[in-house]
N, C-alpha and C positions, 0 to 999 in steps of 0.2 A: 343817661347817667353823666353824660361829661357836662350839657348845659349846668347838671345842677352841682355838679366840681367848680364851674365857673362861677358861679354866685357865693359858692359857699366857700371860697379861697379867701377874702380878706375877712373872711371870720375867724376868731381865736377862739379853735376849737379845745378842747380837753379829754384824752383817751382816745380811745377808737371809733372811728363814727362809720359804721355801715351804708353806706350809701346805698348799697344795692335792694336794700331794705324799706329804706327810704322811698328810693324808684319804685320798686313792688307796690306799694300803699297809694303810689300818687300814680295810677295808672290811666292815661286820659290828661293829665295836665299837660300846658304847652310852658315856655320859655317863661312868660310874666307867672306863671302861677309855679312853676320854682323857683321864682325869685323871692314871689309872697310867702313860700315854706320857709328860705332861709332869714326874710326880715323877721318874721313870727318867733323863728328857733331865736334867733336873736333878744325879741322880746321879752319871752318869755325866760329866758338869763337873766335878761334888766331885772322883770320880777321878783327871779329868786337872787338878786343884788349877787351875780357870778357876773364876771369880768369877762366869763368866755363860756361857749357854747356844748352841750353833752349831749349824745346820744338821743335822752328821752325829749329834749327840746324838741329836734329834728320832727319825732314821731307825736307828739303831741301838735306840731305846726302842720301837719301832714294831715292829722286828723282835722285842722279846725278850716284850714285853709279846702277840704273837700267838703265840709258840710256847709261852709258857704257857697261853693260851687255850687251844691245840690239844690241850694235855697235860690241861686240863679236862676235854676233852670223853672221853678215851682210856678214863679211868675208869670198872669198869664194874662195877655194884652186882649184888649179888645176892642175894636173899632171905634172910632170915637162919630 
C-alpha cells in the first residue's frame, strides 16, 4: 500500500480514496504496475474532463491495468 501512496501523492485526488481497496484488487502487481493504476486513474479523470482523481478512477484503472496483465500472460511463444 505505501508504494502505491507514493505514486498516487502528486495526484489531485477528491474525497476519500480507499487505498486498501485498491491494494485488495491489484493483488500480484509489482512497483511499475501501480504506477500504471495511478497514470490510468488519472486518465480516466482527463476523460471525464475532472481536474482531479476519485475513488471509481482508482478501481476502474485497477481493473483495466489487470486485464492487461492477464492478456500478458495469454501469449504464448514458440520456438522459432
Amino acid at each position: 500500500m505505501d508504494i502505491l501512496k507514493i505514486h498516487a501523492s502528486p495526484i489531485t485526488k477528491h474525497g476519500d480514496i480507499d487505498y486498501e481497496a485498491v491494494v485488495k484488487l491489484s493483488d500480484g502487481f509489482n512497483g511499475a504496475d501501480l504506477r500504471n493504476v495511478c497514470t490510468e486513474a488519472g486518465l480516466f479523470a482527463i476523460r471525464a474532463e475532472r481536474e482531479y482523481v476519485i475513488q471509481e478512477d482508482f478501481m476502474k484503472a485497477v481493473r483495466k491495468v489487470s486485464d492487461n496483465k492477464k492478456l500478458e500472460t495469454k501469449f504464448d511463444y514458440k520456438p522459432m
